[in-house]
TIVO-548144 format. One line per field, with one value per residue (C-alpha): residue in three letters; residue number from 1; x, y, z. Coordinates in pm, 1 decimal. Layout:
BEGIN
rest = [ALA,...]
nr = [NUM,...]
x = [X,...]
y = [Y,...]
z = [Z,...]
***
This chain:
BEGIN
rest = [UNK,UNK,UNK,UNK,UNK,UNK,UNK,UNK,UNK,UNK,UNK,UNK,UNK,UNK,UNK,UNK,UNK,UNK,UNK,UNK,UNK,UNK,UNK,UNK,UNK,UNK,UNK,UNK,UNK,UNK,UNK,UNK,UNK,UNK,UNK,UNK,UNK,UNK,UNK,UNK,UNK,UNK,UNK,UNK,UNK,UNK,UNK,UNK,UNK,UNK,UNK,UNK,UNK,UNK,UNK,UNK,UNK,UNK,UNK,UNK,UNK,UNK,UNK,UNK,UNK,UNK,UNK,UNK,UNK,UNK,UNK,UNK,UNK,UNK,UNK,UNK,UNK,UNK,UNK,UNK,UNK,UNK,UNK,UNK,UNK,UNK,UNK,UNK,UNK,UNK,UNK,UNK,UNK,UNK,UNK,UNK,UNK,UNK,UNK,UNK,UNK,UNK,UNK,UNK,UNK,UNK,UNK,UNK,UNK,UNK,UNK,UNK,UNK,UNK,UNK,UNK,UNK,UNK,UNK,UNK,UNK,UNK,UNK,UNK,UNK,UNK,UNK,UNK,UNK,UNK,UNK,UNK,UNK,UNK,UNK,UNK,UNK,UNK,UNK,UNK,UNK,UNK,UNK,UNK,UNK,UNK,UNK,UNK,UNK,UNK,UNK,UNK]
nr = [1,2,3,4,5,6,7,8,9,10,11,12,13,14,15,16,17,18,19,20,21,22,23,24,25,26,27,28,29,30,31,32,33,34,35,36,37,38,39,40,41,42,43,44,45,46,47,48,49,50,51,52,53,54,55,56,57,58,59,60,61,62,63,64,65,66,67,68,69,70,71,72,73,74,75,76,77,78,79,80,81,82,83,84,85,86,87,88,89,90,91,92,93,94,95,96,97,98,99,100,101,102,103,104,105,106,107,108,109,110,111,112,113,114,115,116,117,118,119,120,121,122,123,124,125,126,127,128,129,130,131,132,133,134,135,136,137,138,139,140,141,142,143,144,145,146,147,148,149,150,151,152]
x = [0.0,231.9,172.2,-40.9,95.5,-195.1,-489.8,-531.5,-839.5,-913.2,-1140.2,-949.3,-659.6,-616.2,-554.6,-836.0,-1070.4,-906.6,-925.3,-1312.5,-1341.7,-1125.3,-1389.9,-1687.6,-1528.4,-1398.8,-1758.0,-1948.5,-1765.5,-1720.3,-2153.6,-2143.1,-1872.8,-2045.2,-2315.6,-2058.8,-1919.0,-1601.3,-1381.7,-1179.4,-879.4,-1014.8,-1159.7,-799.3,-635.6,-879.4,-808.7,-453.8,-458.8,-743.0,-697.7,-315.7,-135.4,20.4,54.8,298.6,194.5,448.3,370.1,5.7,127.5,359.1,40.4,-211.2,24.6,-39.1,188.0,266.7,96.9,-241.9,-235.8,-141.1,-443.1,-686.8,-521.3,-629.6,-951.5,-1008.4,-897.4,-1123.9,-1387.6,-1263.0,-1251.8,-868.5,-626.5,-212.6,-0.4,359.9,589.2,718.1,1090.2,1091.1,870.5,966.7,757.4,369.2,129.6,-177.4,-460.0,-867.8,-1093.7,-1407.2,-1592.2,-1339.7,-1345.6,-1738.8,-1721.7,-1446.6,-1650.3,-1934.4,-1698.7,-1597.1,-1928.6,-1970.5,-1662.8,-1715.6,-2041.6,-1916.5,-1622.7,-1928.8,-2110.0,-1829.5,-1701.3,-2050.7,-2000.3,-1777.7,-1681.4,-1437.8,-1190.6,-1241.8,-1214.8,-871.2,-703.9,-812.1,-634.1,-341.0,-340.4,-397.2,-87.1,124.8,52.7,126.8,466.5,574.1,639.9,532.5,235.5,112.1,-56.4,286.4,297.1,-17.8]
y = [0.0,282.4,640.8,721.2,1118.0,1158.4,1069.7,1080.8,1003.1,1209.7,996.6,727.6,912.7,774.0,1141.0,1264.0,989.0,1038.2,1414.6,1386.8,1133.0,1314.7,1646.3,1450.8,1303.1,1700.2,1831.1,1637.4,1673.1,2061.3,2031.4,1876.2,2052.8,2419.1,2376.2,2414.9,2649.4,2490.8,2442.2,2146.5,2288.9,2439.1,2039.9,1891.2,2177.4,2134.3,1762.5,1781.4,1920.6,1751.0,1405.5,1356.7,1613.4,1838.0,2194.2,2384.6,2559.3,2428.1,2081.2,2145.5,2253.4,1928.1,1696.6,1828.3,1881.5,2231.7,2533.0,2767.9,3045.4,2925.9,2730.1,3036.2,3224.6,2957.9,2918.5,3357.4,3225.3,2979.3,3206.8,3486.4,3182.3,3079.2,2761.1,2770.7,2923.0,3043.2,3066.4,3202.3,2967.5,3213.3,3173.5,3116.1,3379.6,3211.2,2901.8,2892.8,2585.9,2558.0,2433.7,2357.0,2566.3,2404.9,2530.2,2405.5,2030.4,2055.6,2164.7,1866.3,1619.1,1705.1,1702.3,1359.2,1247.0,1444.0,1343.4,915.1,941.8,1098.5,828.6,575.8,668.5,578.9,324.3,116.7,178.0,-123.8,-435.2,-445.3,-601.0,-326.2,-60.9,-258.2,-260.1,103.3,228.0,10.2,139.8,510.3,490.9,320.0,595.5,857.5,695.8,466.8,241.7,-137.9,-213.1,-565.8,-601.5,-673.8,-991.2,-1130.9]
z = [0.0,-132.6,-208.1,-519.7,-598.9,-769.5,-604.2,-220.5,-51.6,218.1,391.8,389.4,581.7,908.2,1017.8,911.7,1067.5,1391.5,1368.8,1305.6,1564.5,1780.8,1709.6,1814.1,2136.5,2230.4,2134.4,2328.0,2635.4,2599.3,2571.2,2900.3,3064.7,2957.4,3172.8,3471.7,3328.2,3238.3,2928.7,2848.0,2950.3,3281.2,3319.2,3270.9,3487.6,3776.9,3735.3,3692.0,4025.7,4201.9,4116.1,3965.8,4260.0,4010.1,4193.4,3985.9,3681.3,3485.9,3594.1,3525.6,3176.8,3109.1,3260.6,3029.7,2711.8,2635.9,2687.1,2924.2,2795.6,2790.6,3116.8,3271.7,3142.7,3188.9,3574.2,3559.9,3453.2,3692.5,4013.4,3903.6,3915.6,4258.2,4203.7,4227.5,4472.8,4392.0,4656.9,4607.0,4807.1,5114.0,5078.2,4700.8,4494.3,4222.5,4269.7,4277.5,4437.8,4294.9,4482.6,4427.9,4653.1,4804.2,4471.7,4248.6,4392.3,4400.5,4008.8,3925.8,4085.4,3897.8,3592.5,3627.8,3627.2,3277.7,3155.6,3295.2,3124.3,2763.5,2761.0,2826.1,2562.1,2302.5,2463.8,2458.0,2111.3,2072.5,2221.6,2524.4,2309.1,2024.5,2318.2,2433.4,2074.6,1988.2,2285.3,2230.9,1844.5,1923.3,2158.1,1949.3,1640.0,1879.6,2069.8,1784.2,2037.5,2032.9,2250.2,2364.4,2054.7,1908.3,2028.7,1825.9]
***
């Protein structure tokens, strides 16, 4: 199965399938999470920190795969929403813990239950097994590295 130069089919491309796919997954939950008044990245940040322990922005930023940048403005965000809290670390300025407030661990648990339900939805979609190799497939196209489904 080579490259044809002059004809590709578009949706046939495994990237485009999986960006589609991807789409429907991210719309979904961004439905559900709305009504809390959350976005998906204010979702991962609050549960970066509220079920994973991550309490430095930076380590926020590495957990959830984004930059810098926008964690920092969506960690603005979420303090003007009190539903986080920064504190500067008192002998080193430099370094910031982050920290759900009562709000913000009421609104993630509620989020989990959004998000639990939305990964349900799909995952009824197909067979346990199905559900097993997709994940092991999707990882493997985005490491490279072999999975247990080498072994087959």
């Amino acid at each position: 199965m080579g490259v044809d130069e002059k004809h590709y089919n578009l949706h046939q491309s495994l990237g485009y399938q999986a960006t589609l796919t991807s789409r429907v997954f991210e719309r979904r939950l961004e439905d559900g999470l709305r009504d809390l008044g959350l976005t998906r990245l204010g979702w991962c940040i609050l549960l970066a920190i509220g079920e994973e322990g991550h309490h430095s922005p930076s380590s926020i930023a590495d957990f959830i795969g984004t930059d810098r940048t926008a964690t920092s403005r969506a960690l603005r965000q979420l303090e003007a929403g009190q539903l986080i809290a920064r504190r500067t670390h008192p002998r080193d300025r430099r370094r910031t813990h982050v920290s759900l407030t009562a709000s913000g661990e009421d609104r993630l648990k509620r989020a989990i239950t959004i998000a639990a339900e939305n990964n349900d939805h799909f995952r009824r979609k197909l067979s346990d097994e199905d559900n097993s190799v997709l994940i092991e497939l999707l990882e493997r196209l985005r490491t490279g590295e072999p999975t247990r489904l080498a072994n087959f």
